[in-house]
C-alpha positions in Angstrom: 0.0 0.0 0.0 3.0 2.6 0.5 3.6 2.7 -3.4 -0.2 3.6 -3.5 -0.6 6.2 -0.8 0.5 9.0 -3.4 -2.4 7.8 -5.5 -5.1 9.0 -3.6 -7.8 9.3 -6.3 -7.2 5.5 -7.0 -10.3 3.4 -6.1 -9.1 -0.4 -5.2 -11.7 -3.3 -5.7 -10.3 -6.8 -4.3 -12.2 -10.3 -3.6 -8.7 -10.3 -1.2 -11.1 -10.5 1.8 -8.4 -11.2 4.1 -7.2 -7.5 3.8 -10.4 -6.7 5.8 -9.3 -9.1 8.4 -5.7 -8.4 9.5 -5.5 -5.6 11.6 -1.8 -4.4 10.2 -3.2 -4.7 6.4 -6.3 -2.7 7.4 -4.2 -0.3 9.0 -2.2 0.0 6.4 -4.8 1.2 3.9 -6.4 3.4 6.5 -3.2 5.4 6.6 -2.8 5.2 2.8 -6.1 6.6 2.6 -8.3 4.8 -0.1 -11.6 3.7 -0.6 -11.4 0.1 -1.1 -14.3 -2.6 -2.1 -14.1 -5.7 -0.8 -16.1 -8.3 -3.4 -17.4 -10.8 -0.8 -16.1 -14.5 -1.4 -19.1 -15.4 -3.5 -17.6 -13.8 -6.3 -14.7 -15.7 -6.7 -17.7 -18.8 -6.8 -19.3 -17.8 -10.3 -17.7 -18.6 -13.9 -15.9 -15.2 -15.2 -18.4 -14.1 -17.3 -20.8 -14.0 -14.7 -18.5 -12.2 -12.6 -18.2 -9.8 -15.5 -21.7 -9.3 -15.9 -22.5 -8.7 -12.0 -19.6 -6.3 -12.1 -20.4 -4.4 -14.8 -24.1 -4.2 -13.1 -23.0 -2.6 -10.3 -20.0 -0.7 -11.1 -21.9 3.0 -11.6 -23.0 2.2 -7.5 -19.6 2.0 -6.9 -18.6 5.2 -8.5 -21.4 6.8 -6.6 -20.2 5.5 -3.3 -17.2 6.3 -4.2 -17.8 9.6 -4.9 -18.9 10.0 -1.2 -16.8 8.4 0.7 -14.1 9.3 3.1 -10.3 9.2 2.7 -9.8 5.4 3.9 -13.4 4.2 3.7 -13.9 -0.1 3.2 -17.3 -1.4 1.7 -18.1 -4.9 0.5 -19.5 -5.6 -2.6 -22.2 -8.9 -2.5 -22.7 -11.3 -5.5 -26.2 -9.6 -6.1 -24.2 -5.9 -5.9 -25.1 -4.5 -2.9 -23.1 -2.2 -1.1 -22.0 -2.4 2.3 -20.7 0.4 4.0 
């Protein structure tokens, strides 16, 4: 995350779900200061073009939240595109 703190209008999107876990990792993102979306593990369940689809789907909702949230905000992203904040 250090090479990334200087690239504060980056928006990171990972089905890593253990970053959201480890205390030093979620730190570490915190302090960078980005939004990040977690994609819960469900997604990592469906064929790619599924995944694809559903992403594409929901992807505006995470611009929008995006757009709103604060320097070092997490959400999760479920399989039927939900956001949760």
């Amino acid at each position: 995350m250090g090479e990334l703190a200087g690239k504060l209008e980056w928006i990171i999107v990972t089905a890593d779900w253990r970053i959201s876990k480890n205390p030093h990792e979620i730190k570490a993102w915190r302090q960078a200061g980005h939004t990040i979306f977690f994609l819960k593990p469900g997604w990592l369940d469906l064929g790619f073009w599924e995944q694809a689809w559903k992403f594409t789907k929901c992807f505006p909702d995470i611009v929008k939240q995006a757009g709103r949230a604060r320097k070092g905000d997490g959400y999760v992203v479920t399989t039927n595109g939900k956001i949760q904040g």
